[in-house]
C-alpha positions, 0 to 999 in steps of 0.5 A: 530493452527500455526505450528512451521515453520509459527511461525518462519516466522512470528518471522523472518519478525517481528524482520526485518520490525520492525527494519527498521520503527524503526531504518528507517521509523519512521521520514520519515513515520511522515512527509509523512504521516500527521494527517486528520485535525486540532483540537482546543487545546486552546487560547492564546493572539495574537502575532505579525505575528498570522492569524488574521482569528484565532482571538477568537472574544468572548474571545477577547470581555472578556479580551479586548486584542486580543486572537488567537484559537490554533490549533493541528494536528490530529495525528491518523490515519487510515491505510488501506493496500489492498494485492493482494492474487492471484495466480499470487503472487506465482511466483517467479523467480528472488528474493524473490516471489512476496508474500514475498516481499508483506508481508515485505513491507506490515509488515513494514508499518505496524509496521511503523504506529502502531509506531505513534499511527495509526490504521492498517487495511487489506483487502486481495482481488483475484478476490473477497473480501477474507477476511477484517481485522478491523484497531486497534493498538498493536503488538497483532494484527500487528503479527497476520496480519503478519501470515496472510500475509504470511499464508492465502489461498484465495478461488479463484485465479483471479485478480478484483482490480476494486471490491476491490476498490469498496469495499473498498471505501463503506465499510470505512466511514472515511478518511484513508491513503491506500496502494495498493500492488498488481502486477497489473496483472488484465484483468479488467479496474479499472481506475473508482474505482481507481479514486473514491477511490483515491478522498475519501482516500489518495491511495497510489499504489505498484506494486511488480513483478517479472523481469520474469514478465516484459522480456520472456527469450530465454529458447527454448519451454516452456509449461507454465501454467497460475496461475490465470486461469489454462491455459496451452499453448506453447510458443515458447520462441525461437521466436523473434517475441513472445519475442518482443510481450510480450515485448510491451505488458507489456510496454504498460500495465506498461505506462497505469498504470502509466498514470492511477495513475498519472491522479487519482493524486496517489502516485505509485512505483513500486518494483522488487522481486531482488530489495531493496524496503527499499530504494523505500520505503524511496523515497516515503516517502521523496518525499510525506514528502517534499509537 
């Protein structure tokens, strides 16, 4: 049973992330996001600058004039969203946390895709397979995705983007337009997965995290806890020489990312918690409508 406080929720992110792939997102997620193929619709007679390659020879040979094959778009999709639901996606401490930032831009393509008729689908992953959501269309099913989203606790806390993408990859036969919205804290090497999904499916990577994620602020001693694994450790913030550490740290794990994603020829943005990622979104959409 949904309480009355998800119910809220979930009307709340409703009525915002359908107004932006409404009043926003439509034509841009259209031309981003084209159809798998071409179709046969019909024939009609040739015309000057036609490909002659589309000449239907055996229509030609009845009518003794040139006819030419037309062909349509294949318009629907299959969208696949992965979320991260560790335990890291709790954290929040400039922004919005990183879970409810997840669940809006995940809502909104959502929303975004059952507006052109595609189908949307879920696969939320710790450092297992936590639960598979088959695509369909309809509204029906977008706000239960979206009380899931904001609602669903995972068995584990960890972080296995590799078996997710494996998963995945086995378990969709067909081609399908997938985001990847996680942090991208793991401690695994997913750059083989990443690779082999990217080939079967058009992956698209967002990473969404905190700015405390990325710069340890000089707050004196502090006993932190690891989300993901329980540890408990002292850090002594005051250091410069801890600060600058954890500094290049995530600046050579934010390069490898992106190297990674680059490589596996992935389309990869990368979103604070205190940033607009309707703005973000639109870049990505714009920039993969213009190829």
């Amino acid at each position: 049973m949904l309480t009355n406080e998800l119910l809220k929720k979930i009307r709340t992110i409703e009525i915002k992330t359908r107004g932006l792939s409404q009043n926003i997102f439509a034509g841009e997620y259209h031309s981003a996001f084209k159809g798998r193929g071409m179709t046969f619709s019909e024939v009609r007679q040739y015309q000057y600058g036609d490909d002659v390659r589309d000449i239907d020879w055996n229509v030609t040979a009845r009518h003794n004039q040139p006819y030419v094959k037309v062909y349509e778009e294949e318009r629907e999709l299959t969208v696949m969203l992965l979320v991260d639901v560790s335990a890291s996606r709790l954290f929040g401490a400039v922004g919005m946390e990183k879970r409810q930032m997840i669940a809006e831009i995940a809502a909104t393509i959502a929303f975004s895709a059952i507006q052109n008729n595609d189908k949307i689908g879920v696969v939320f992953f710790s450092d297992k397979i936590e639960k598979f959501i088959q695509p369909k269309k309809g509204r029906k099913h977008i706000l239960f995705i979206i009380s899931q989203l904001l609602d669903f606790q995972p068995s584990s806390q960890g972080t296995d983007i590799a078996a997710a993408l494996k998963y995945f990859t086995d378990a969709m036969k067909k081609r399908a337009t997938t985001f990847l919205i996680s942090d991208f804290i793991d401690t695994h090497d997913f750059s083989k997965e990443l690779s082999i999904s990217g080939n079967k499916h058009d992956l698209i990577g967002i990473q969404v995290y905190d700015r405390r994620d990325a710069k340890m602020p000089p707050v004196g001693l502090l006993h932190a806890r690891d989300l993901e694994t329980g540890e408990m450790r002292w850090i002594n913030t005051s250091s410069k020489k801890v600060r600058n550490a954890y500094d290049r740290w995530w600046y050579e794990r934010q390069q490898y990312l992106s190297q990674q994603m680059a490589k596996c020829n992935i389309d990869y943005i990368s979103i604070a918690t205190d940033e607009d990622y309707v703005k973000t979104l639109i870049g990505l959409f714009k920039n993969r409508g213009v190829r």
